[in-house]
C-alpha positions as CSV (number, residue, x, y, z in Angstrom):
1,X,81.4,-2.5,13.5
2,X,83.8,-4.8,11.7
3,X,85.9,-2.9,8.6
4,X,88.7,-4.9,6.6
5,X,92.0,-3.3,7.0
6,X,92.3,-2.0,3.5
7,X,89.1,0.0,4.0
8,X,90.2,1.4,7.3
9,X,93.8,2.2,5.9
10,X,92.1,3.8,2.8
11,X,90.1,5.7,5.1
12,X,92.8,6.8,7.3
13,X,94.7,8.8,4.4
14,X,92.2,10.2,3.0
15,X,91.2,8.0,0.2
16,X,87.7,8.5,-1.2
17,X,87.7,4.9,-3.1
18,X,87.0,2.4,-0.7
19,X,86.2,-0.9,-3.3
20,X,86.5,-1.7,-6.6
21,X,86.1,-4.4,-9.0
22,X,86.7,-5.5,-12.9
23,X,85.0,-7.8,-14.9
24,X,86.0,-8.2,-18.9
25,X,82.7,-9.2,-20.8
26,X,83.5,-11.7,-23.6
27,X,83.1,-10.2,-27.2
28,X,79.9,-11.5,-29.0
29,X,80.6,-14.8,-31.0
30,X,83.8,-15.8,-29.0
31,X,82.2,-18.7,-27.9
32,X,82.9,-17.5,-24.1
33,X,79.8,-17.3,-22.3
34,X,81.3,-15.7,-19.3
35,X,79.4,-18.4,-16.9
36,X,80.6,-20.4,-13.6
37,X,83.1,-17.9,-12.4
38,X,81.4,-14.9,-11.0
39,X,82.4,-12.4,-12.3
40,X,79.5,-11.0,-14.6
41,X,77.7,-12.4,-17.8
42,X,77.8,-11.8,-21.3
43,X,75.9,-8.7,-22.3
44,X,72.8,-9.5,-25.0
45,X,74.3,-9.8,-28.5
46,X,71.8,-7.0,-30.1
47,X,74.3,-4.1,-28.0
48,X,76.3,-2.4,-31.3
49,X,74.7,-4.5,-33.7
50,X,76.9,-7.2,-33.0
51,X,76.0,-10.7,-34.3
52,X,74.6,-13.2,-32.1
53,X,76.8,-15.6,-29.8
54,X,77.6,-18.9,-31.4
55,X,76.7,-17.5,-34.9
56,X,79.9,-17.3,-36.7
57,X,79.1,-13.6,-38.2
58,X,81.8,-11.7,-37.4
59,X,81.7,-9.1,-39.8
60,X,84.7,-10.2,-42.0
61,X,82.8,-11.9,-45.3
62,X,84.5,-14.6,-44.9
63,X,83.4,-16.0,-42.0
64,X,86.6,-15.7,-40.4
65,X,85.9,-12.3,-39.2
66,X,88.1,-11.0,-36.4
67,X,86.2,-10.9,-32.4
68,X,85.6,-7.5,-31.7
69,X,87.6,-6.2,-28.3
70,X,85.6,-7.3,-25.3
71,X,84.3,-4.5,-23.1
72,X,85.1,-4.2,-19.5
73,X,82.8,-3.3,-16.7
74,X,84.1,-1.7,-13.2
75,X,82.4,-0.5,-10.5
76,X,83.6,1.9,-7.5
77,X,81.7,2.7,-4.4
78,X,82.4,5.9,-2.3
79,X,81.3,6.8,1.0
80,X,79.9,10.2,2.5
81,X,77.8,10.8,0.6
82,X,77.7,7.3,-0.8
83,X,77.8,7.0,-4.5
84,X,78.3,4.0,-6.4
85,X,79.6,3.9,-10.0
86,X,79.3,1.4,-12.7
87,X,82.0,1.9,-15.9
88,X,81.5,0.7,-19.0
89,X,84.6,0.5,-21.2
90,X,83.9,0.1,-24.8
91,X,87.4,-1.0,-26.9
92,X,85.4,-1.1,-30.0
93,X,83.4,1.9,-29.9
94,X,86.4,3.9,-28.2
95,X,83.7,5.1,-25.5
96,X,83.9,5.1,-21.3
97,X,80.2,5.1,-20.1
98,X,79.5,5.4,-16.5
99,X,76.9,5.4,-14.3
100,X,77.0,7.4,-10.9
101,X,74.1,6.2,-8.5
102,X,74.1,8.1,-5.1
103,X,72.2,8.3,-1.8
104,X,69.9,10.2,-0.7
105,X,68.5,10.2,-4.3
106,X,68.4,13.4,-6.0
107,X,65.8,14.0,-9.1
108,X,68.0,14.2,-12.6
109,X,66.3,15.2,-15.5
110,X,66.5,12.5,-18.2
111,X,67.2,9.9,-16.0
112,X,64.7,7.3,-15.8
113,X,66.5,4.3,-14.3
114,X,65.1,2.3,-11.5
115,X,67.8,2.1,-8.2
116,X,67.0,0.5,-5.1
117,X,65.4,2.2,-2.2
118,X,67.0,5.7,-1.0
119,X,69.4,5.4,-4.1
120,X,68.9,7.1,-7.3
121,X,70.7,7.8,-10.7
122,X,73.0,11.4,-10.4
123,X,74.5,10.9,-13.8
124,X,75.3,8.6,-17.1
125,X,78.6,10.1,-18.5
126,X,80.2,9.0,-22.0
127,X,83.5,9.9,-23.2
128,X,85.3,9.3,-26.3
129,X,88.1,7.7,-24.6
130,X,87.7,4.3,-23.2
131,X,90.9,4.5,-21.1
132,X,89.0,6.9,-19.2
133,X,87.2,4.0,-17.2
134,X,90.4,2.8,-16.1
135,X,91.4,5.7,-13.3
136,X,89.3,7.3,-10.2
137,X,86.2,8.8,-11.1
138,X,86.7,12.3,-12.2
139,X,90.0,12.2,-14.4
140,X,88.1,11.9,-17.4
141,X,90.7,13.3,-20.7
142,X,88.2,12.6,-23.4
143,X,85.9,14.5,-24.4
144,X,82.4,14.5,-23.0
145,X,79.2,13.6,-24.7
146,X,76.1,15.3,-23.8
147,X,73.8,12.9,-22.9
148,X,70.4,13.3,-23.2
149,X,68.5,10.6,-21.9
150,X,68.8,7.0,-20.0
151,X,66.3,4.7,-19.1
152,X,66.8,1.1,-17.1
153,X,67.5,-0.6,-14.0
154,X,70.2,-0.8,-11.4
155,X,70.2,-3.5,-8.8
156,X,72.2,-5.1,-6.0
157,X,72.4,-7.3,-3.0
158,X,73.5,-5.9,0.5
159,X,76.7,-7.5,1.2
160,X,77.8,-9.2,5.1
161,X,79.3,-6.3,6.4
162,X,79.1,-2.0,5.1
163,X,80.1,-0.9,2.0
164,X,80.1,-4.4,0.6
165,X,77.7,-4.6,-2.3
166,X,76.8,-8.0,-4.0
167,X,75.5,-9.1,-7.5
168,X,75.1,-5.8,-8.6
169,X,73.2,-5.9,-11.8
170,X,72.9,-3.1,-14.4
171,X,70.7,-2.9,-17.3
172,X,70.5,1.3,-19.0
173,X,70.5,2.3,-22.4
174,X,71.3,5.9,-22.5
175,X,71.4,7.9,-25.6
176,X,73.9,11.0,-26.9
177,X,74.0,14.1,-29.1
178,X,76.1,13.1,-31.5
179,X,76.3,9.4,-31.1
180,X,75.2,7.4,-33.7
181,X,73.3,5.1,-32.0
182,X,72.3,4.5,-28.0
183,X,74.9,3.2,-25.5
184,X,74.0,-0.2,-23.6
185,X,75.6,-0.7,-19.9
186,X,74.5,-5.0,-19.3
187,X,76.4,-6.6,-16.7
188,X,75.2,-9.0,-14.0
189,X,77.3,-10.4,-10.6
190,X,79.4,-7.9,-10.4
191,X,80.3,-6.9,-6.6
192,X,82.1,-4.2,-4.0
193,X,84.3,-6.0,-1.5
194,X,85.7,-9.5,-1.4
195,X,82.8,-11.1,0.8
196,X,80.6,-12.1,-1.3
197,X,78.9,-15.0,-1.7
């Protein structure tokens, strides 16, 4: 069975990351769609309340509002046993939310979000700390945010060769004591490994 060399050398020390990727999602109304390069598309414009794309409401009155910061998704996959997780780092908001899928599923109370087969949902974290998206999984400094429900979907494509996950595709809503309104992970094309198509 055919590894790349990084996975094997990350393997080999100990590593528990084996892939990651970024993608920055364009703010709503910066007239960047996020098409053609594959690296994700432009959440909906309805997530925060933010105007719709193309509309020239930015919130400033005089229509020359500044572009809210864009948010930025990541996603990490590690093996044995497998779990893949999808970060959502909110600049404006000052919030990391992150989605921790794993197989074999386990039943989480709250968690209504669709995975593909012999996968489930473990956990929707949210922090008030966006930086916190930006290490491994688990260094989390912010302070949690007890998260009472999520509902949604999580999808991707098998990729050529293991732990190589394509166009993975994440649409959950998950609310918080304490938050004023619901948090809304929307990403599409986003991918583990490098060989892709």
């Amino acid at each position: 069975m055919h590894r790349a060399a990084p996975l094997s050398l990350a393997l080999s020390f100990g590593l528990a990351l084996v892939a990651c990727g970024n993608v920055v999602v364009p703010a709503p109304g910066s007239g960047d769609t996020g098409g053609g390069d594959g690296q994700g598309e432009t959440p909906p414009a309805a997530e925060h309340g933010d105007p719709a794309p193309g509309s020239g409401d930015t919130g400033g009155g005089d229509g020359q509002g500044e572009t809210p910061p864009a948010a930025e998704y990541s996603v990490q996959y590690y093996p044995g046993p497998d779990h893949l997780l999808v970060r959502k780092a909110d600049r404006e908001l000052d919030r990391c939310v992150q989605l921790n899928a794993s197989t074999p599923p386990l039943v989480q109370t709250g968690l209504d979000i669709e995975a593909p087969e012999g996968w489930s949902a473990a956990y929707v974290l949210i922090t008030d700390r966006a930086a916190d998206c930006e290490g491994p999984a688990g260094t989390s400094k912010g302070r949690k945010v007890s998260v009472t429900g999520a509902t949604g979907t999580l999808s991707w494509e098998a990729g050529p060769s293991d732990y190589v996950l394509c166009n993975i595709s994440v649409d959950v809503t998950a609310t918080a004591r304490g938050e004023p309104e619901a948090h809304h992970l929307f990403a599409t094309g986003l991918s583990i490994g490098g060989d892709c198509p």
